[in-house]
C-alpha positions as CSV (number, residue, x, y, z in Angstrom):
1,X,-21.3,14.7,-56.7
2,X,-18.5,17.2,-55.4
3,X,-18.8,15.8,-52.0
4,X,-16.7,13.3,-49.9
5,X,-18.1,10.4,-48.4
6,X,-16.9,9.0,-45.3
7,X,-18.3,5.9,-43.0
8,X,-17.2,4.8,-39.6
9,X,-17.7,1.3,-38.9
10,X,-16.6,-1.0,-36.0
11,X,-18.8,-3.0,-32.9
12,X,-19.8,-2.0,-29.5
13,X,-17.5,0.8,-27.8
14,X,-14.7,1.3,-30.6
15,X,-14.9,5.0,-30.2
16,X,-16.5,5.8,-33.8
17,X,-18.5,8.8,-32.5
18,X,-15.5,10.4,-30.7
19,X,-13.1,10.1,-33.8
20,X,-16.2,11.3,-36.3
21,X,-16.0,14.5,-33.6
22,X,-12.5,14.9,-34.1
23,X,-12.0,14.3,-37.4
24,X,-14.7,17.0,-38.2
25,X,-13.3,19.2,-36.0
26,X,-9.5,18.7,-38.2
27,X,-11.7,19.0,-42.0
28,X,-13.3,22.3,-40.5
29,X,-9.6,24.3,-39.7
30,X,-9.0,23.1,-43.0
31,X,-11.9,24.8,-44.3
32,X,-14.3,21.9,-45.3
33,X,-17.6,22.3,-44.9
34,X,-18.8,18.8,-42.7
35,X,-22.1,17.2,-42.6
36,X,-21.9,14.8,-38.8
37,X,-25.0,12.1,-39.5
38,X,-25.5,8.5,-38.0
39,X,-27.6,5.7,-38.7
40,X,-29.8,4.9,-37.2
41,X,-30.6,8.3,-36.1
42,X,-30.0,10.9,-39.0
43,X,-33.3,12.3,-39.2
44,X,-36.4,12.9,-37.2
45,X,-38.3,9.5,-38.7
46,X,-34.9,7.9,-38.1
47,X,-35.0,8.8,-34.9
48,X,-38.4,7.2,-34.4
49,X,-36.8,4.4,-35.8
50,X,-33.5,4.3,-34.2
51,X,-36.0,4.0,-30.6
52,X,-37.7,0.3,-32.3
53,X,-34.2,-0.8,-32.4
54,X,-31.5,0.4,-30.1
55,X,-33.6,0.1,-26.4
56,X,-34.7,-3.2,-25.0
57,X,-38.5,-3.9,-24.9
58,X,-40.9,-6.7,-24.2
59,X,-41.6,-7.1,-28.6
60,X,-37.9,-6.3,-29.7
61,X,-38.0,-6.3,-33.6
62,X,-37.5,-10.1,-35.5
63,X,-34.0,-10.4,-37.1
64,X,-36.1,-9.7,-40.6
65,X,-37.6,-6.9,-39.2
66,X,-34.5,-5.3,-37.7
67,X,-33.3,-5.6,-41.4
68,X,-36.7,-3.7,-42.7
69,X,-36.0,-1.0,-40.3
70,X,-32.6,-0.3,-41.2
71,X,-33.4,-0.3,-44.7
72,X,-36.3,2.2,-44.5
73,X,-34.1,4.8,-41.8
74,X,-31.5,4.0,-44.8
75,X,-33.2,4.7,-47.7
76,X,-35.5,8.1,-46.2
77,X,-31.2,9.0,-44.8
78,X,-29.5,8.6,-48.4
79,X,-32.2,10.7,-50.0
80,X,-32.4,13.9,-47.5
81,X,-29.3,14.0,-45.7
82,X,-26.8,12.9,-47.5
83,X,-27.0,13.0,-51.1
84,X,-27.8,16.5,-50.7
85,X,-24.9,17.0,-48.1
86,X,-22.4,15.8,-51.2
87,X,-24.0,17.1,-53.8
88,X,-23.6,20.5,-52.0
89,X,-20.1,19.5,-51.9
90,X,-19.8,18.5,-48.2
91,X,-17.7,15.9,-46.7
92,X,-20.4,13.7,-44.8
93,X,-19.0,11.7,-42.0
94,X,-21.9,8.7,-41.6
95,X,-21.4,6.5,-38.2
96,X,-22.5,3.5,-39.4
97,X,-24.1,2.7,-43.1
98,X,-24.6,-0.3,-45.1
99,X,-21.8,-2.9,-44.1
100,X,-23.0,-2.7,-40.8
101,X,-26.3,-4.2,-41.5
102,X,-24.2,-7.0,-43.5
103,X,-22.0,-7.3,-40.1
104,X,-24.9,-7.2,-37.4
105,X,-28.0,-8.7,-39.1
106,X,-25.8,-10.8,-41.8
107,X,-22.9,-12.4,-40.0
108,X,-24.2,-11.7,-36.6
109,X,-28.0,-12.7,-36.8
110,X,-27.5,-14.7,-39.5
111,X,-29.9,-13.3,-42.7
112,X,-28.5,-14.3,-45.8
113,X,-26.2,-12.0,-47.0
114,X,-27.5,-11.7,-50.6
115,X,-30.6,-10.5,-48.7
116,X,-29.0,-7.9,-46.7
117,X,-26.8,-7.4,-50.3
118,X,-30.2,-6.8,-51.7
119,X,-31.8,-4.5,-49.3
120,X,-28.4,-2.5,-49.4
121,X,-28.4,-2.0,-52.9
122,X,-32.2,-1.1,-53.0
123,X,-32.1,1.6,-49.9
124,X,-28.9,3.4,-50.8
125,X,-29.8,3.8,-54.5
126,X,-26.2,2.6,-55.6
127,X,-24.7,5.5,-53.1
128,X,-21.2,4.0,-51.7
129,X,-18.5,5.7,-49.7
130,X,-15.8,7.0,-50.7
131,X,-13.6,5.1,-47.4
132,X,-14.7,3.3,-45.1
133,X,-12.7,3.8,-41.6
134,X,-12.8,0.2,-40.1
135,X,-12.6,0.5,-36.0
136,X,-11.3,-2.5,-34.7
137,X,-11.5,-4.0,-31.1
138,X,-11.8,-6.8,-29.1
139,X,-15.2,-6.8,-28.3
140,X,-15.2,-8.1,-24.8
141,X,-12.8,-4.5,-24.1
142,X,-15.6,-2.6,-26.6
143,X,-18.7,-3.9,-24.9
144,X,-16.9,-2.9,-21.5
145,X,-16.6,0.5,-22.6
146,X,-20.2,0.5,-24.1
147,X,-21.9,-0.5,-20.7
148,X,-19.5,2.0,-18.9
149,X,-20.4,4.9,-20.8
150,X,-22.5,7.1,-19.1
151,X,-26.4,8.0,-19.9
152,X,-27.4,12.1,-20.3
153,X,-30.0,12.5,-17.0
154,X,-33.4,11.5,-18.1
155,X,-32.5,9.4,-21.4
156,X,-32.3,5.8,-21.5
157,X,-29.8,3.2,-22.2
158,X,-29.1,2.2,-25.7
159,X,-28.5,-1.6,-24.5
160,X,-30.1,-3.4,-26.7
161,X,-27.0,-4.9,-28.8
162,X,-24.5,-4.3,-26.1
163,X,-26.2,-6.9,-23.6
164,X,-25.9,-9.5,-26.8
165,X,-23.7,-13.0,-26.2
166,X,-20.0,-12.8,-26.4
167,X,-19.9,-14.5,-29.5
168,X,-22.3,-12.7,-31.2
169,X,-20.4,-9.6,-31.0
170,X,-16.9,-11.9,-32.2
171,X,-19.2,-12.7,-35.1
172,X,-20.0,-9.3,-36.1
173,X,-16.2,-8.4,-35.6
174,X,-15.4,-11.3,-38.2
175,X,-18.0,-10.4,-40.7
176,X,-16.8,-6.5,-40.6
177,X,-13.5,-8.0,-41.0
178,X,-14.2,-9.7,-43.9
179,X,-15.7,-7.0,-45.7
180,X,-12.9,-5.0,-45.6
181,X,-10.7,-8.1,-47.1
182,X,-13.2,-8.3,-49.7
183,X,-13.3,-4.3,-50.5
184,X,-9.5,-3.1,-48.8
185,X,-9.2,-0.2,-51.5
186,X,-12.4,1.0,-49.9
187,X,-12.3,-0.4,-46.3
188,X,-9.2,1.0,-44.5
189,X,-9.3,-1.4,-40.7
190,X,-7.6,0.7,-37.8
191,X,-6.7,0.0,-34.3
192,X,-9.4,1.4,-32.1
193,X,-7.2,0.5,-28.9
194,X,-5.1,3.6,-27.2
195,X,-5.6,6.7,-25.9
196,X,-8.1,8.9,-28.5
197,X,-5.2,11.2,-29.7
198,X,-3.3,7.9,-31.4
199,X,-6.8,6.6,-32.7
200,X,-7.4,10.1,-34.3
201,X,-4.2,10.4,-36.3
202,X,-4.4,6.5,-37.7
203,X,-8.1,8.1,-39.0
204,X,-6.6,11.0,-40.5
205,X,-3.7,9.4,-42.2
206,X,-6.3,6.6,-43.7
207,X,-8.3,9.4,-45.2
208,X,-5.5,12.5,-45.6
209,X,-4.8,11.6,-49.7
210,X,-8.4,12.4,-49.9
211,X,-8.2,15.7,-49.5
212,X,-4.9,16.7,-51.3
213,X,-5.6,20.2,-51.9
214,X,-5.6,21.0,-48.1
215,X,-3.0,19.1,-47.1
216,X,0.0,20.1,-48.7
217,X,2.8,21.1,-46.7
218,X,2.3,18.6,-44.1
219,X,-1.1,20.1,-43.0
């Protein structure tokens, strides 16, 4: 594959979809062609998907069932979206994708993690980024921002992990933190705190010496 593969990770309201935005909008002037995806979410039977898990309902999914869900939006995502996206030699810019299933379902709900490890493998088809951008926060200041953000007229809250106890967001915060001690050649963790200009250029210079051809002379 010609393609670049990039994955933003981080909890509640660490800004991931506002730096995938601007970090697609840099690659473009640079004259990369960018594939913008999400999990869930990334295609129309994620989306169906991404509506069992995200919204708050009388039968919310079972922690096992969460991770069957995930791996099925995964698995149908890899193979239409974004294998074709690098194969066509596209940088794909994912929010969210396989570590954090480890972080929320592993470390937060507590699923083994050879389990998760398991279902990763088997839904991605061996399919790993290229760099990981790590968006770290205190989660008390990330779920703050989560709840604040405001809802498009006639759609509905995505609360479903947001209205979770404090401490099982600090557990997804540690797990996601120890993934990228485990993997920090891959896993690049960034400060997510700050105004959205300073967050942008800590992305750009964790992902810059992956596209030296378009960035020489300080581009």
């Amino acid at each position: 594959m010609t393609g670049v593969f990039l994955t933003f990770e981080g909890g509640e309201g660490t800004g991931k979809t506002t730096q995938i935005e601007r970090l697609a909008a840099r690659l473009e002037a640079l004259g990369r062609p960018v594939t913008r995806t999400r999990e869930p979410g990334g295609t129309a039977l994620g989306r169906t998907i991404r509506e069992l898990l995200v919204r708050s309902s009388e039968d919310s999914p079972t922690p096992l069932a969460e991770l069957f869900l995930y791996a099925a939006d995964r698995a149908h995502h890899v193979e239409t979206v974004v294998r074709p996206a690098l194969e066509a030699g596209r940088v794909v810019l994912c929010d969210r994708y396989a570590d954090a299933t480890e972080a929320y379902q592993g470390h937060g709900r507590g699923l083994p993690l050879d389990v998760i490890r398991a279902s990763n493998a088997l839904a991605t088809a061996g399919l790993r980024p290229d760099r990981t951008l790590l968006l770290d926060l205190e989660p008390r200041l990330g779920v703050a921002r989560a709840l604040g953000r405001a809802v498009p007229t006639g759609a509905a809250r995505e609360e479903r992990f947001e209205v979770e106890a404090a401490s099982f967001h600090e557990r997804v915060r540690r797990g996601y933190l120890a993934i990228a001690e485990q993997e920090p050649e891959r896993v690049r963790v960034l400060d997510a705190s700050g105004r959205q200009e300073e967050v942008a250029e800590r992305v750009w210079g964790a992902v810059r010496d992956l596209f030296p051809e378009r960035t020489a002379g300080g581009a």
